[in-house]
C-alpha positions as CSV (number, residue, x, y, z in Angstrom):
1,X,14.1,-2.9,-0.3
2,X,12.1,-5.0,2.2
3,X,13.6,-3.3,4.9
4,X,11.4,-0.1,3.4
5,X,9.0,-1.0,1.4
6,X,7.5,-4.3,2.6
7,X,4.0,-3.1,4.2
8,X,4.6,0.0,2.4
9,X,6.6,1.0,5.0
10,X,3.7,0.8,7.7
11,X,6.1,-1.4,9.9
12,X,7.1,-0.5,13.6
13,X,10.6,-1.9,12.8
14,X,10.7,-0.1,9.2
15,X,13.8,1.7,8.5
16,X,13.4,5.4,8.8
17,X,16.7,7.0,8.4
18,X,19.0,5.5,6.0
19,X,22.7,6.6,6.1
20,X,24.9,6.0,3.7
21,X,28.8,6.3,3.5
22,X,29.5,8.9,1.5
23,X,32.1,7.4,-1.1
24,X,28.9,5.2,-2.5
25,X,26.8,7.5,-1.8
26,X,25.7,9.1,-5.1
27,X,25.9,5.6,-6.9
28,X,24.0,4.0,-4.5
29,X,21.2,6.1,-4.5
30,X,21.3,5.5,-8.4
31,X,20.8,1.9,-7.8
32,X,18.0,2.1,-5.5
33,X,16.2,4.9,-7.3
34,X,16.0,2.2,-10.1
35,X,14.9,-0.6,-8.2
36,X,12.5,1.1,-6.3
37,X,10.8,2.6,-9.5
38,X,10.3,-1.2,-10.6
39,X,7.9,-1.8,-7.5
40,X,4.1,-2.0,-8.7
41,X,1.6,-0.4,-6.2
42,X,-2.3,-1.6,-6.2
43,X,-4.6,-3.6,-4.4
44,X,-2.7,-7.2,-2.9
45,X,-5.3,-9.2,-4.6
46,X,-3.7,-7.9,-8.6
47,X,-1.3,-10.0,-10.3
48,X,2.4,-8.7,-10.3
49,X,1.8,-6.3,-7.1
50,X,4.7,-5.7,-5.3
51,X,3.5,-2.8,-3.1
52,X,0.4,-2.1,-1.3
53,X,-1.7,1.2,0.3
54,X,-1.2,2.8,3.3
55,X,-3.9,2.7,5.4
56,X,-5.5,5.5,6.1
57,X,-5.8,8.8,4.2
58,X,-3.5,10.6,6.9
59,X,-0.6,8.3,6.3
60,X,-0.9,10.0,3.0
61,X,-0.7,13.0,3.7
62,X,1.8,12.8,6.0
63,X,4.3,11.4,3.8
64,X,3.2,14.0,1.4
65,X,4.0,16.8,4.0
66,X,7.6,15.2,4.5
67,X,8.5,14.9,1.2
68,X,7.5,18.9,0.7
69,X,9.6,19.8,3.9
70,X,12.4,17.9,2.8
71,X,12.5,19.8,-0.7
72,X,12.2,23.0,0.5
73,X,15.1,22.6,3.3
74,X,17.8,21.1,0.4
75,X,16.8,17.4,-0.3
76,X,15.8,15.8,-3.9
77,X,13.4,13.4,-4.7
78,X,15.1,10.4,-6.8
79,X,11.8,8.6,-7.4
80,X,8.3,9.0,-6.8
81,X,7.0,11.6,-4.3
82,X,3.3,11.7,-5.8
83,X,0.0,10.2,-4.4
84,X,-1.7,7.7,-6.2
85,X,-5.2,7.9,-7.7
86,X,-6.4,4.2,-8.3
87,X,-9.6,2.5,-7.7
88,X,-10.6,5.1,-4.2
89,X,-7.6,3.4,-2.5
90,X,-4.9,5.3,-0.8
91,X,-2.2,4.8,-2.5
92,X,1.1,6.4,-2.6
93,X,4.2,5.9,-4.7
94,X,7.1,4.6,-3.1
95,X,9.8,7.4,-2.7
96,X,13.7,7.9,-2.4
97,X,15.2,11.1,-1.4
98,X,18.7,12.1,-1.2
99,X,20.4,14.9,0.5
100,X,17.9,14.3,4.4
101,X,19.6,16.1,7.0
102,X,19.3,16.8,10.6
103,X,15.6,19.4,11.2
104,X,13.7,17.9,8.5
105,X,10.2,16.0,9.3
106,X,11.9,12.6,8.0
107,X,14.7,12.7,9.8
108,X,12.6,13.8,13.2
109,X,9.5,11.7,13.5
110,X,8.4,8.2,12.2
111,X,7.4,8.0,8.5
112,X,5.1,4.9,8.6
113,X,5.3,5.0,4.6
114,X,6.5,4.3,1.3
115,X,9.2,6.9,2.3
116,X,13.1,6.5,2.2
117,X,15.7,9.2,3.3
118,X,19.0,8.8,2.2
119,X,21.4,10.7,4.3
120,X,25.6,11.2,3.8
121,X,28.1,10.0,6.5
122,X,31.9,9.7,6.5
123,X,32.3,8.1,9.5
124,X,31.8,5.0,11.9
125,X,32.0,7.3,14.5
126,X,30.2,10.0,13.2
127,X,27.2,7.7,11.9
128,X,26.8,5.9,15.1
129,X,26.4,8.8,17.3
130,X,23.7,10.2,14.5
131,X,21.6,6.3,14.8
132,X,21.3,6.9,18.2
133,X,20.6,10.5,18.4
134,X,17.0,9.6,19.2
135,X,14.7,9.1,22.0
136,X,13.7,5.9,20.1
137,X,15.2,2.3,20.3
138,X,13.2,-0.3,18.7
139,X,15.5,-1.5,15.7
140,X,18.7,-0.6,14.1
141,X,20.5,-2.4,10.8
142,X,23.7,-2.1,9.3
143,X,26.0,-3.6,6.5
144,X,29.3,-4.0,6.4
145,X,31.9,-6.6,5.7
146,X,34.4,-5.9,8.4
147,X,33.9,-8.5,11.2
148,X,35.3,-6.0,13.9
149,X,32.9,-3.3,13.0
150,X,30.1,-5.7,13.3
151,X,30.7,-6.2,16.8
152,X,31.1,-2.6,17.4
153,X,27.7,-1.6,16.1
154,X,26.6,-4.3,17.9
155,X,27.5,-2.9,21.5
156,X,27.7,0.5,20.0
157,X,24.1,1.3,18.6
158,X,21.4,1.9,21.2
159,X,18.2,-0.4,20.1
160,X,16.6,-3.4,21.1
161,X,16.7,-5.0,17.9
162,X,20.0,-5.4,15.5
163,X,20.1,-6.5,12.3
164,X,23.5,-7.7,11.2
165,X,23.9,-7.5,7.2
166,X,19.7,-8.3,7.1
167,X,16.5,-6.5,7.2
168,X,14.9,-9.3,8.5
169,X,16.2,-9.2,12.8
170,X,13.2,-10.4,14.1
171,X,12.1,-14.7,14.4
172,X,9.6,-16.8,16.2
173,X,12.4,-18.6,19.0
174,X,14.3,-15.0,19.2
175,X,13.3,-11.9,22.1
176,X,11.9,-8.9,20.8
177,X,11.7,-5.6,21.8
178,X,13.3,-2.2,22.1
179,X,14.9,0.2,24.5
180,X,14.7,3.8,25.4
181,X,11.4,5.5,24.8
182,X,10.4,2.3,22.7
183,X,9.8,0.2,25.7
184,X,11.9,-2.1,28.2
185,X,10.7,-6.0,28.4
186,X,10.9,-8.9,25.4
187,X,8.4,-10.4,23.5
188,X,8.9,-13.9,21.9
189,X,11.5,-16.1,22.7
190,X,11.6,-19.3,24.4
191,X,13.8,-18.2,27.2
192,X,12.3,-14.7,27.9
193,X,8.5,-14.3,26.9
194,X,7.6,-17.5,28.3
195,X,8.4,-16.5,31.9
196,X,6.2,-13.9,32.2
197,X,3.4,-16.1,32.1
198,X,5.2,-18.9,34.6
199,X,4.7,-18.6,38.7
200,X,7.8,-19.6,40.1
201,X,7.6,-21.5,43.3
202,X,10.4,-22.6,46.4
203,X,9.9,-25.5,48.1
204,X,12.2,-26.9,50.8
205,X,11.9,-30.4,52.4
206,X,13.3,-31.5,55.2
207,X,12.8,-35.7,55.5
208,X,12.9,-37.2,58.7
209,X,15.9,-39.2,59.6
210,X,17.4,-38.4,56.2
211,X,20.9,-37.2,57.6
212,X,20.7,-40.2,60.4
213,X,22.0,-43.3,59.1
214,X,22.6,-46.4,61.4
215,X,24.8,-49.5,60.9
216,X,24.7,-52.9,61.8
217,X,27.9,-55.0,62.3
């Protein structure tokens, strides 16, 4: 849910496409349909908001335009899919959609809103190679329970950052960045960041008489 809907989805390391094995497919989408209609959009400053605006009127529209492209190539809308009238704000409810495939707007470009595509996969294989089939590389996330598949995801998907069984990859002390079209170089980090503002210096010494030793009887 954070992983979405935290920002309202106006998050650089926001999930965009969200694959989903297709044995749990149908009841998972049931679940999260339910949980996201229990979010409560308006201003931050309200008691019991859990979701805020976008923030500006084209992020509006553009999830708007998604959402339309989507339905008219095949996908449903579990949950939301409307704009939001409420005190001038811009405001959009937070949306699931199932049945996202390969040539629609969501599953091309960024969303940068209150937008979730669910899409079908059966395999590791066949998931793995969809994740990366992108020119981006910022952040990837997976869960699973198998240990070995953890580490293969971990070599095996191409981003920068990798959340393991978390939506939250990202910490003070840790490097951040991405790969691909989303940028080379860390930020962060003790080890990494740090250096780029150092100036590392040589210096060799040679001391007088230092390899000359003499001895007295």
């Amino acid at each position: 849910m954070a992983l979405k809907f935290r920002h309202a989805g106006q998050a650089c390391i926001t999930a965009n496409r969200v694959y989903v094995q297709r044995g749990v497919y149908e009841k998972f989408g049931k679940m999260l349909a339910e949980c996201v209609g229990q979010l409560k959009v308006g201003h931050g400053m309200e008691k019991g908001t859990t979701m805020g605006p976008v923030t500006v009127p084209a992020g509006l529209d553009k999830v708007a335009g998604q959402i339309k492209d989507a339905v008219d190539k095949g996908a449903t809308v579990l949950t939301g899919g409307e704009k939001i009238n409420k005190n001038g704000g811009y405001f959009f409810q937070p949306t699931v959609i199932q049945n996202a495939a390969p040539g629609m707007l969501v599953t091309e470009e960024e969303t940068f809103g209150p937008l979730l595509a669910m899409i079908p996969f059966d395999t590791e294989e066949e998931v793995v190679e969809a994740a990366n089939k992108t020119s981006m590389g910022l952040s990837s996330y997976f869960f699973t329970k198998n240990v070995d598949r953890t580490w293969r995801l971990l070599e095996n998907l191409e981003a920068g950052t990798i959340g393991m069984n978390t939506g939250n990859a990202s910490a003070a002390e840790s490097p951040f960045g991405g790969i691909k079209d989303s940028g080379y170089g860390k930020e962060s980090g003790k080890d990494v960041a740090l250096q780029e503002y150092l100036i590392t210096k040589t210096g060799t010494l040679t001391i007088e008489g230092q390899y000359q030793r003499s001895y007295q009887r």
